[in-house]
C-alpha angles and dihedrals in degrees: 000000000000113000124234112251107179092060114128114254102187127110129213091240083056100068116104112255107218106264107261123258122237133181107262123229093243089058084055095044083052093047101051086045098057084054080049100053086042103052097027114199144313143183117180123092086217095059122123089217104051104178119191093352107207096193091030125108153124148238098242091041121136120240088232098030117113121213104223100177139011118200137191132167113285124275087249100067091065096067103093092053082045097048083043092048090052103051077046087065103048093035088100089057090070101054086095090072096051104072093197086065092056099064093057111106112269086242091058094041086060093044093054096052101045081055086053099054089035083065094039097063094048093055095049089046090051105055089035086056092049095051089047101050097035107094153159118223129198106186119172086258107050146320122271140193123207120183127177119198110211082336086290119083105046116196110199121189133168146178127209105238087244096061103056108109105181139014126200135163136191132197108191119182147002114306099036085054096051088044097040097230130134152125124314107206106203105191099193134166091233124113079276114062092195144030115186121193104206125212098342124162120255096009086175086064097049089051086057102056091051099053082048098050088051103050079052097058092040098058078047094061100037087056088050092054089051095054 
């Protein structure tokens, strides 16, 4: 019997699946460069626009995770507890005008005011703990919201970059508006509907990041359905 040779030997499993496409490392340098050119640069560990923090972190955060941003209200906002903290130090100065004061004994007198700086410095390195640890946080990942009451109770939230449906910001009156400071409204599908970032410095630049952040994730996903 004479055997069959133009048959086609190929099998199905054989075909060549189109090579997958992965992101370059020039599209991540690029990436990373475009974030760059938007937030600039800081140094200090007390700034209110902390931008590719080296010593920063937090608990929940991810091993492969990058914090991109670290946000607290602006430096502004701590000028009321400032301008109280400092009439509470020079209140004592004052008990020589009230002549009921001065009959007290001298080692009363002492005692009193050691108390009344005593309270003065915790409420000065309370509120200047609460500003500090307070923060907003935009990761390349997703947004998140840490809030400490009195340094005891911590609420954390956070929302996936791709779920972040709509950003907004306002800046209302005078001073945020000199000091370019204001509130970041973050709409998302995730459990919380919303994230707002409050009174934080260059909201134009925040909103920024996000939307880059999203069209990111997006080309990402969009490679991952072609393939």
């Amino acid at each position: 019997m004479s055997r069959v040779t133009d048959v086609d030997t190929v099998a199905p499993d054989d075909l060549k699946q189109p090579p997958k496409v992965l992101p370059s490392v020039e599209d991540n340098v690029s990436f990373h460069q475009r974030i760059n050119q938007i937030l600039g640069h800081t140094k200090s560990p007390f700034s209110s626009f902390l931008v590719n923090p080296k010593v920063f972190t937090f608990e929940e955060k991810d091993d492969h995770e990058e914090i991109l941003l670290v946000l607290r209200p602006h430096w502004f906002t701590n000028l009321s507890w400032i301008l109280i903290t400092i009439f509470m130090l020079f209140a004592p100065l004052t008990l020589t005008f009230v002549p009921l004061l001065t009959t007290f004994a001298p080692n009363y007198r002492f005692v009193a005011i050691v108390f009344w700086y005593l309270i003065t410095f915790i409420f000065a390195f309370e509120k200047f703990l609460s500003w500090y640890f307070n923060v907003y946080i935009v990761t390349d990942k997703r947004v998140v919201d840490i809030d400490f009451d009195n340094l005891i109770v911590k609420k954390f939230s956070e929302a996936d970059i791709h779920k972040i449906q709509d950003v907004t910001s306002r800046v209302i009156g005078l001073f945020p508006t000199l000091f370019n400071y204001g509130l970041v409204l973050i709409q998302t599908a995730a459990e919380i509907p919303e994230i707002t970032f409050e009174n934080v410095p260059n909201p134009e630049k925040i909103i920024k990041v996000l939307q880059e952040l999203r069209e990111e994730n997006e080309q990402h996903a969009s490679s991952d359905r072609t393939l």
